[in-house]
C-alpha positions in Angstrom: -19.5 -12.9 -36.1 -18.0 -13.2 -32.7 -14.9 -11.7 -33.7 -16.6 -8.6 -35.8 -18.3 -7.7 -32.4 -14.9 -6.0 -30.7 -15.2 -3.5 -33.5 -18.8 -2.1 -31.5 -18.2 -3.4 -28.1 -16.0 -1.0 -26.7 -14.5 -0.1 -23.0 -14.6 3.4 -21.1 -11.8 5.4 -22.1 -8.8 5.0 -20.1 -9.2 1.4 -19.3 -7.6 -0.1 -22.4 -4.0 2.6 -20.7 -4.2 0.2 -17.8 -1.5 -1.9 -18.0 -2.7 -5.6 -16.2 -1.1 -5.4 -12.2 1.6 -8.2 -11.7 1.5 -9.2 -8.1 4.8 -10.6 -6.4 5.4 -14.1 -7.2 5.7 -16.9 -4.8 6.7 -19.7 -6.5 9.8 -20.7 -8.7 9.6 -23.3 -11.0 11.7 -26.6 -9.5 12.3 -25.1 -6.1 10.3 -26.2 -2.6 13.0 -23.6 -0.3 11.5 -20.4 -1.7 11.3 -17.3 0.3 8.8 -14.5 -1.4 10.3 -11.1 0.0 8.8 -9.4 -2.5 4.3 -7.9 -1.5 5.8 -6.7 1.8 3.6 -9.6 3.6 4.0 -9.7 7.6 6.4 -12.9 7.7 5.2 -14.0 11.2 1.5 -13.9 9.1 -1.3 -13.5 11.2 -1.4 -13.7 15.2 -3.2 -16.1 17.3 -6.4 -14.3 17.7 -6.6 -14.1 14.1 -6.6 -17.5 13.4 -8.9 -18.4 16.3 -11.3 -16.2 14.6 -10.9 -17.1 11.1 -11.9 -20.7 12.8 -14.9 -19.7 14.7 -16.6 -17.4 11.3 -16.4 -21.0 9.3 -19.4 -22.0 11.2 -21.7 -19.1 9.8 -20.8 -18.9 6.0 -23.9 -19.3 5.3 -25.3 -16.1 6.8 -25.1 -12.7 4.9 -22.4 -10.3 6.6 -23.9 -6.9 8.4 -24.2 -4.1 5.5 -22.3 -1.5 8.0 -19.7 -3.2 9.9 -20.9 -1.5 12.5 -18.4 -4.2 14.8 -15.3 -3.2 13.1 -15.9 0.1 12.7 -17.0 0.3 16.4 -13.2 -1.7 17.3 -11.1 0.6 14.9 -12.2 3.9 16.9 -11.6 2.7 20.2 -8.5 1.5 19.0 -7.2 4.8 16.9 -9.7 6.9 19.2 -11.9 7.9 16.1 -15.6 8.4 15.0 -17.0 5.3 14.0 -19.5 7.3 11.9 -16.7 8.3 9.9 -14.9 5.1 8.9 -15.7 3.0 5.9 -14.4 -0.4 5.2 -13.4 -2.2 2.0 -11.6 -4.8 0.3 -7.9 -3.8 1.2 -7.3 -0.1 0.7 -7.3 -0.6 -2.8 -11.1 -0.6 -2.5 -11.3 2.6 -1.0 -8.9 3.9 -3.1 -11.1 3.1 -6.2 -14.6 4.5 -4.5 -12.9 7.5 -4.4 -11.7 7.8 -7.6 -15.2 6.4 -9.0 -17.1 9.4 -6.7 -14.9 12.1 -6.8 -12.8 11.5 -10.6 -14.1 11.3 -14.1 -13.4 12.7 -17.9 -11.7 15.9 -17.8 -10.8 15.9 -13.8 -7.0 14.9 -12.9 -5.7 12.7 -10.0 -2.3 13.7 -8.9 0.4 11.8 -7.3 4.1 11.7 -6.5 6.4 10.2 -9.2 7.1 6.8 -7.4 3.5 6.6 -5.6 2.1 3.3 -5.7 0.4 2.2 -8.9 -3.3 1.8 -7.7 -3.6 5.7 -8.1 -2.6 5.2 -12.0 -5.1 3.0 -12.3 -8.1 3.9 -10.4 -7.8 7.1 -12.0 -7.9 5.4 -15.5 -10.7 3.4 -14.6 -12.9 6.6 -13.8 -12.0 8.0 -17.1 -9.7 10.2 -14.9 -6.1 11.7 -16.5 -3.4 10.4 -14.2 -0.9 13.3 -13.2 2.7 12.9 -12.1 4.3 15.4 -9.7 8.4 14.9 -9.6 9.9 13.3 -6.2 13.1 14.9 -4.7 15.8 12.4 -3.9 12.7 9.9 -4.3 10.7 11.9 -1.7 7.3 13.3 -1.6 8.1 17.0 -2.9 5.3 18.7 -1.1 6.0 22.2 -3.9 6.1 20.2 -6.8 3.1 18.7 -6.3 1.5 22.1 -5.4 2.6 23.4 -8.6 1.2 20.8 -10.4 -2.4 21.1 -9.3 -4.9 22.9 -11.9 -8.7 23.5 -11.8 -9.2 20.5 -13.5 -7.4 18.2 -10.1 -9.8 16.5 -7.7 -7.7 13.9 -6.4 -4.0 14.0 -4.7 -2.6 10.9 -3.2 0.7 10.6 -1.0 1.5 7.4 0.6 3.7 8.4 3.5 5.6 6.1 4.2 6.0 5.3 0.4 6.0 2.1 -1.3 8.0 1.5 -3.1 10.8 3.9 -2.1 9.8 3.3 1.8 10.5 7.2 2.4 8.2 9.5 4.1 7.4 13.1 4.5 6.9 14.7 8.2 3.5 15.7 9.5 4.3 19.0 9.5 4.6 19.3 5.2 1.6 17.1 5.1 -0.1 19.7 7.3 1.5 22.4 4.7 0.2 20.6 1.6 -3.6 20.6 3.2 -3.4 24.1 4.0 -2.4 25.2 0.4 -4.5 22.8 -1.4 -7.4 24.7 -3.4 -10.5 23.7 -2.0 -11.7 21.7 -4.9 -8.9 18.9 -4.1 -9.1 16.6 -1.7 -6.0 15.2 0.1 -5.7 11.4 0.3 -3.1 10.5 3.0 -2.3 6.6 1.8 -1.5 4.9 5.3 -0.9 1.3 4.2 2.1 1.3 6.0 1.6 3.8 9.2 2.1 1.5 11.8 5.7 1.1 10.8 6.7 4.9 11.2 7.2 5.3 14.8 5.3 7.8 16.7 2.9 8.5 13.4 -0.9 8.5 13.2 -1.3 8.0 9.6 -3.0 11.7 9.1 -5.8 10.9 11.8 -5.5 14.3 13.8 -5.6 16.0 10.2 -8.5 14.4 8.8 -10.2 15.6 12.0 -8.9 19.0 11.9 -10.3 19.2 7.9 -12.6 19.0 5.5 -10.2 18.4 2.5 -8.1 15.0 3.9 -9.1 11.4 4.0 -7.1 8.3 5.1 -6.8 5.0 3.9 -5.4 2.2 6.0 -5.0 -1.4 5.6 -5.1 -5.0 7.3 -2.6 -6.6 5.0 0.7 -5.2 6.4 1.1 -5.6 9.7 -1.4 -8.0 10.8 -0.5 -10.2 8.1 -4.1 -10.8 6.9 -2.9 -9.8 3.1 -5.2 -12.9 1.8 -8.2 -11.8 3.2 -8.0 -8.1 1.8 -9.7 -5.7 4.3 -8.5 -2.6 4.7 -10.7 1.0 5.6 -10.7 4.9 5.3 -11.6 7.7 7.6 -12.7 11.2 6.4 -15.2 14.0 7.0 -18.7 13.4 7.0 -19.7 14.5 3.7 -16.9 11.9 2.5 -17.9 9.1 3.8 -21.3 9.6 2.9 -20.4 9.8 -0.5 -18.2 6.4 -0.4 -21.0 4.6 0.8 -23.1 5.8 -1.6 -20.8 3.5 -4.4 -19.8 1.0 -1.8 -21.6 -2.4 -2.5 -23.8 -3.6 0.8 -21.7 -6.6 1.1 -18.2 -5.8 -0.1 -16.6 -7.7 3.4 -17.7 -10.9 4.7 -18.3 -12.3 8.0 -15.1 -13.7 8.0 -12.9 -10.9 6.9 -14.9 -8.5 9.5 -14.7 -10.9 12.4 -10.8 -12.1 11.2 -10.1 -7.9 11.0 -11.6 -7.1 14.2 -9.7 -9.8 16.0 -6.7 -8.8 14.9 -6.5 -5.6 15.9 -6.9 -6.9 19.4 -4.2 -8.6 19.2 -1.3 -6.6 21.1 1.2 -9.3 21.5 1.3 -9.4 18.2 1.4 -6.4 17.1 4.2 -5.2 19.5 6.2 -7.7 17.6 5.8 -7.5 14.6 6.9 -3.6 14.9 10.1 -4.5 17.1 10.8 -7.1 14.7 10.7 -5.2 11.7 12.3 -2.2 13.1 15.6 -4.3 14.3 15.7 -6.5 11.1 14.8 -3.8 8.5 17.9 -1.5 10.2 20.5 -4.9 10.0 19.2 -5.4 6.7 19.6 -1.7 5.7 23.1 -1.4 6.9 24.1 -4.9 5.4 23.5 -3.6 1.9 24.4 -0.8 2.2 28.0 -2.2 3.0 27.6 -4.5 0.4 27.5 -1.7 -2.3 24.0 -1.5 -2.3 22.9 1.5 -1.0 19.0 2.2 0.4 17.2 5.6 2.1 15.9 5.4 5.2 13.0 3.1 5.0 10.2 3.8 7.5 8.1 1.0 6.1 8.4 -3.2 6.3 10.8 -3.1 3.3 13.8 -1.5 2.0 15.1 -0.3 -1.5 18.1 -1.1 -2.6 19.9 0.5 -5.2 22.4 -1.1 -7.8 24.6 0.4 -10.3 22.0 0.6 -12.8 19.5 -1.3 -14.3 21.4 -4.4 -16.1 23.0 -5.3 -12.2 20.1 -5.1 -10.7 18.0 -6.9 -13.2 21.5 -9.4 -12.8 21.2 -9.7 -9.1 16.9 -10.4 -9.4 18.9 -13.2 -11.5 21.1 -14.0 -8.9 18.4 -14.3 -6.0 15.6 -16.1 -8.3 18.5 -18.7 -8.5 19.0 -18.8 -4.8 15.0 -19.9 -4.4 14.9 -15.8 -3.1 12.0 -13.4 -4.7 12.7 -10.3 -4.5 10.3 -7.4 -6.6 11.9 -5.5 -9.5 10.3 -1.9 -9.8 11.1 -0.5 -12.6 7.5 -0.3 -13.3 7.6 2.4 -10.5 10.4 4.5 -12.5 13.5 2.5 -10.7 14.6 0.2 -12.9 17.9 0.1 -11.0 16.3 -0.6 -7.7 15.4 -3.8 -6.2 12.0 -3.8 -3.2 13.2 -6.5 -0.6 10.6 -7.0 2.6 12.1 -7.1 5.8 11.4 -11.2 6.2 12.4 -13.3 9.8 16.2 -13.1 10.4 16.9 -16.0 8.4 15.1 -14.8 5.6 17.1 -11.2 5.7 20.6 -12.9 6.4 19.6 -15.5 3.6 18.5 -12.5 1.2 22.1 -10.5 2.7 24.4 -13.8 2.0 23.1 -14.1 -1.5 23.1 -10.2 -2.5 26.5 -10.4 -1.0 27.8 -13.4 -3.2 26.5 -11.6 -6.4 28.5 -8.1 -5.4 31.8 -10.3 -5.2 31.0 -11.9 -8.3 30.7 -8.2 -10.0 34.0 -6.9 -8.7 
């Protein structure tokens, strides 16, 4: 009986093409010395003021969380100097990403994205019963004409992530600006800003989201304020966007404790200020070292780099290699580059640890 019933109970369309997401691992069978360098996770983790909060919100799990986060709203805009009115929060970008596929996405509409964007657009898309559209990258770059050319009647949806993950590349302001302006105005621009904070002198496509009515950005808490395990992250868009958002948004989709953990952090400048000089001096050594290893990468403006092997059997070899070494790396061929390791720019003995062992493969290969 049970098994006659799959026959009538049937999902959505689309969600049986989602293919189940695999997270990085963290542990290796065996091993107690293993370094994950492979969900781009802040390696100091969180700062001080984080913890202190994460602390203090224990005492009131028992009390409902506000149904606005009017708090963390109210710290982000003083912080990026934006409308609080206009920010919504969620449970790591990803959230925000699936509102607005689930408001704006459904049979018949397309959601369009750059060849290597991250996977959440796939599947988002797929779970509104969207068609998931694929625009070609140049040189594994966001190709501002290609995705122009593929938008029809039928798109509602474009997502960029600039910088990238996983390629770590980014577009300048100026062709982001370009690819608002020529959008038809039944699209709406989604400028994916998970990791913003990396790119020197960058906003993440605030200024552009104010200066439209067809751009929204996403940004998240799990990068660099290492709070990745408590999954907050938050969008800003025009009016009529947000309004929307909320409309789907569940009244208690953050809890105390992610609100007041999120809020905190963001005060925390010390912090901050080094995990950006940190990743910035490391992620250039790290770059540099592969690249004179025979592994070449791109300029990376993100907290990880990309490195390149010969094709996919070496670099599938050298995952080999590094699993062996108690070092995770992620393998992204599920991203179209199946000849391409994703390493995050860890502490300096993580990268020279991650370096030494990459290094002992390529001497192995010659």
């Amino acid at each position: 009986m049970g098994h006659s019933m799959d026959k009538d109970i049937r999902p959505q369309p689309g969600i049986m093409d989602i293919a189940l997401y695999q997270g990085g691992s963290s542990k290796i069978a065996g091993r107690d010395d293993v370094v994950k360098l492979s969900s781009n996770e802040n390696p100091f983790g969180p700062g001080d003021l984080a913890r202190q909060a994460y602390l203090r919100a224990g005492h009131d799990l028992h009390r409902y969380p506000s149904t606005d986060h009017a708090n963390l709203r109210a710290a982000l805009a003083r912080q990026f100097g934006l409308d609080a009115a206009r920010i919504i929060c969620g449970a790591g970008s990803d959230e925000i990403i699936s509102f607005l596929c689930q408001s704006y996405a459904g049979p018949k509409d397309e959601v369009l994205y750059s060849q290597h964007g991250f996977l959440m657009y796939r599947i988002s898309a797929l779970a509104a019963g969207a068609t998931p559209v694929v625009a070609p990258e140049t040189d594994r770059t966001t190709d501002v004409d290609a995705l122009l050319a593929a938008v029809t009647k039928r798109t509602r949806l474009l997502f960029i992530a600039n910088p990238n993950n996983p390629t770590g590349t980014m577009i300048p302001l100026s062709e982001v600006e370009r690819l608002a302006q020529k959008l038809p105005r039944h699209v709406l621009l989604v400028l994916d800003g998970a990791y913003a904070e990396y790119a020197d002198g960058y906003d993440g496509g605030a200024a552009l989201v104010d200066a439209r009515e067809n751009v929204v950005m996403t940004r998240t808490f799990s990068k660099l304020y290492g709070l990745g395990g408590l999954r907050v992250g938050w969008g800003y868009g025009p009016q009529h966007v947000i309004d929307v958002l909320n409309r789907v948004r569940g009244p208690f989709n953050l809890s105390n404790v992610q609100l007041d953990v999120a809020e905190a952090a963001l005060g925390d400048a010390a912090h901050i200020t080094r995990s950006v000089s940190e990743n910035a001096r490391l992620r250039d050594w790290l770059a540099d070292r592969l690249t004179g290893l025979g592994v070449p990468t791109q300029k990376s403006h993100a907290n990880f780099v990309l490195g390149q092997f010969r094709d996919a059997e070496q670099a599938a070899a050298c995952n080999a290699a590094l699993l062996g070494e108690g070092l995770i790396v992620r393998q992204v061929a599920s991203y179209g580059l199946p000849d391409c390791l994703r390493i995050t720019v860890g502490d300096e003995a993580a990268c020279r640890r991650v370096a030494h062992a990459i290094g002992t493969f390529m001497d192995r290969q010659r």
